[in-house]
C-alpha positions, 0 to 999 in steps of 0.5 A, spaced: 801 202 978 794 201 979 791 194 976 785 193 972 779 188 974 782 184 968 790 185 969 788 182 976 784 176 974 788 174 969 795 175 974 792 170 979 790 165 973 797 165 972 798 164 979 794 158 979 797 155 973 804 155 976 801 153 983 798 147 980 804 146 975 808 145 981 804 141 984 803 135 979 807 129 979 813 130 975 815 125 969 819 121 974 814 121 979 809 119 974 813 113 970 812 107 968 804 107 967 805 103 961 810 096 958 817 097 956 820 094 951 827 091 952 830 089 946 836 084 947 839 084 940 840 076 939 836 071 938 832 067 944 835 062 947 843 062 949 847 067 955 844 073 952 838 073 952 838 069 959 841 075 962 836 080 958 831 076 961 833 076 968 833 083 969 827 083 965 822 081 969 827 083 976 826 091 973 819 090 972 817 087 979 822 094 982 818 098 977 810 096 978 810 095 970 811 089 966 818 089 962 818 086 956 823 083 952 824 082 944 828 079 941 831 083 935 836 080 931 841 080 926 846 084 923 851 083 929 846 087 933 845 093 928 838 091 927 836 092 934 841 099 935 836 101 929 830 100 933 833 104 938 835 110 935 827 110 931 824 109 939 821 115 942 826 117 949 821 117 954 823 110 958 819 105 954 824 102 950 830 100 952 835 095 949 841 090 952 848 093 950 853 089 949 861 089 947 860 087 940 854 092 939 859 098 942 865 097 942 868 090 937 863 091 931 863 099 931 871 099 931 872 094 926 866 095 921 861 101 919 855 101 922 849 105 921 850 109 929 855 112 933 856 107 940 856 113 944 853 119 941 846 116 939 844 113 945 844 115 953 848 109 957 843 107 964 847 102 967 852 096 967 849 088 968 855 085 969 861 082 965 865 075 963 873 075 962 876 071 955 879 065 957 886 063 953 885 055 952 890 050 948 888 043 946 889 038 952 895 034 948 898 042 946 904 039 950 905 046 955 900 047 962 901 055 964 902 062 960 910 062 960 910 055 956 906 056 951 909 063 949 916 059 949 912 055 945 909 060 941 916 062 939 919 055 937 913 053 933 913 060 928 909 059 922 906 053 925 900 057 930 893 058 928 887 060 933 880 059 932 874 065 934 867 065 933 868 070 927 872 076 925 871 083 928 868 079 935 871 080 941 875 072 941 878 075 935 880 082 938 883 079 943 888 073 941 890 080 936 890 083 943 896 078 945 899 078 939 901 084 939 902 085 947 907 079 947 910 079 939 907 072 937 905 070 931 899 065 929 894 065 923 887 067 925 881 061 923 875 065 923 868 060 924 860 062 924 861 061 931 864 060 938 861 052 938 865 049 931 872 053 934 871 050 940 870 044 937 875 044 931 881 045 938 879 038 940 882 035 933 888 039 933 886 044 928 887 050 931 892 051 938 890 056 941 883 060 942 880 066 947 872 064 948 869 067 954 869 064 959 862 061 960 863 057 953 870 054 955 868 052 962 865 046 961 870 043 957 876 046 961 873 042 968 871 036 963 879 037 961 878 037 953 882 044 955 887 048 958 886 054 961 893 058 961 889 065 963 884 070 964 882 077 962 880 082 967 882 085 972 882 080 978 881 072 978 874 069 976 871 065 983 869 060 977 877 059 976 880 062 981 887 058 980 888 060 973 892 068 972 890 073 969 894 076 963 894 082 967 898 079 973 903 075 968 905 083 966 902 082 960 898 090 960 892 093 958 887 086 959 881 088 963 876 088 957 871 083 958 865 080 954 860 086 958 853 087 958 848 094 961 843 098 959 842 103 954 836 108 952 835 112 946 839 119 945 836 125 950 833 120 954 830 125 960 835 126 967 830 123 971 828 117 967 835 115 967 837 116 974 830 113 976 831 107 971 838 106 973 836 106 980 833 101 979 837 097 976 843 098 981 838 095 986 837 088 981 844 087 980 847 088 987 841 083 989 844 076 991 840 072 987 841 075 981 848 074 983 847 066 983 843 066 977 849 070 972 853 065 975 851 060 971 854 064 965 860 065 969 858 073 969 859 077 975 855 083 977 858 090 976 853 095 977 855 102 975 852 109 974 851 112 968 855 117 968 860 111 970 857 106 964 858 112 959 866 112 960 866 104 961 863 104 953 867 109 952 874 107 953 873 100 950 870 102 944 876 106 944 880 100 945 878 096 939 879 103 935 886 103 936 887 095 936 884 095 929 887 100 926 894 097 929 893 090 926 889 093 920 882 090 922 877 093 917 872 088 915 868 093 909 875 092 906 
């Protein structure tokens, strides 16, 4: 069919638009031209929020942008996943996920989000185990002793943790059901006064991540009788881990990652988790974790969304075999 003048003119106007539009940066390319906020859902100061802004300043250099961190906390991280959630997805705000906002307080309470569905995982920072600790006067040094005397001193065990629906909470009820002891939880508004009600005898037996109870096991105020995870941690290489004493299903860990708003483009997502990959396989940011006893885990996303995923999963179902529900 024969062209007109104007069909023809406007056929290589569109012809130019495509050309031009296939030239153009894409969004990735092109991203960050601006700040990126970084939420980290606790308050300054402490592990968390050292973490967040290591990887901060580290993802910044590596993305030509500043990234800046925020601190919103309150509500045990619901504050900070309500931020998020209201936050555009372009790649310009981000917020450090952690066990409690993902996986412990979503099985054990009602939260205002979906740990999976409203947001879109970037990448896994790194991860800490518990530490199962005893008094240094409990009269038992190894795993083995304290499960015999667990059983011959019924009625008369308790355990403190840093609250109830934490992950030290979850995982002492973890044992319990796993071994068929029996010991009365004493809840405290923290993982300090637990710790420090141990030392009086108060309580027997307490599961704190293994950075809050390493100083006093190395000043040997405590016991350490075995780890969560997978494998041994270089900071107590010679204590077990519950999985190597067949006690199964302890590889949970006290994890941070990476999460953006839901519908976070493919591109930023991968560009953003690149990067991150890079951060937490460099040696130095190795060194720096190690003074939170966290060892580095990069994964990608699709690896982290399944990580998330399985754990959250986890406490759903240890929740719902000791009847853990926290909104009564």
């Amino acid at each position: 069919m024969r062209q007109t003048p104007v069909s023809r003119r406007r056929a290589l106007q569109m012809a130019a638009s495509s050309a031009a539009a296939l030239a153009l940066p894409s969004f990735a390319q092109s991203y960050p031209n601006k700040p990126i906020k970084y939420i980290v859902p606790v308050a300054a100061g402490g592990g968390s929020d050292m973490i967040g802004r290591q990887v901060a300043d580290r993802l910044g250099r590596a993305l030509g942008q500043a990234v800046v961190v925020e601190n919103i906390a309150g509500g045990g991280g619901v504050i900070a996943c309500q931020t998020l959630m209201r936050a555009a997805a372009d790649g310009y705000t981000l917020m450090q996920a952690y066990a409690a906002t993902h996986a412990t307080s979503p099985a054990t309470r009602k939260v205002p989000y979906d740990p999976i569905k409203d947001f879109t995982p970037v990448g896994m920072i790194g991860g800490t185990p518990n530490v199962l600790v005893v008094p240094a006067n409990l009269p038992v040094n190894s795993f083995a002793e304290f499960m015999a005397y667990a059983k011959q001193n019924v009625g008369k065990l308790s355990y403190g943790s840093a609250g109830p629906g934490s992950l030290t909470h979850l995982s002492m009820e973890q044992l319990k059901t796993a071994t068929g002891i029996f010991a009365v939880h004493i809840p405290y508004r923290g993982i300090a006064p637990a710790i420090n009600d141990m030392f009086t005898g108060s309580t027997q037996a307490m599961m704190p991540g293994l950075a809050a109870g390493l100083p006093h096991i190395q000043a040997r105020k405590l016991k350490a009788l075995a780890v969560t995870g997978a494998k041994r941690h270089p900071a107590a290489p010679d204590v077990p881990t519950l999985e190597e004493l067949g006690i199964k299903g302890f590889d949970s860990m006290q994890w941070y990652g990476v999460v953006g708003p839901a519908k976070l483009p493919a591109d930023i997502t991968k560009r953003l988790s690149d990067e991150l990959q890079k951060v937490v396989a460099s040696a130095d940011f190795k060194q720096r974790l190690s003074a939170e006893a966290v060892e580095p885990m990069p994964m990608s996303p699709q690896a982290f969304s399944a990580y998330m995923a399985a754990d959250f999963a986890r406490y759903v179902r240890l929740a719902k075999e000791r009847s853990i529900f926290l909104d009564g």
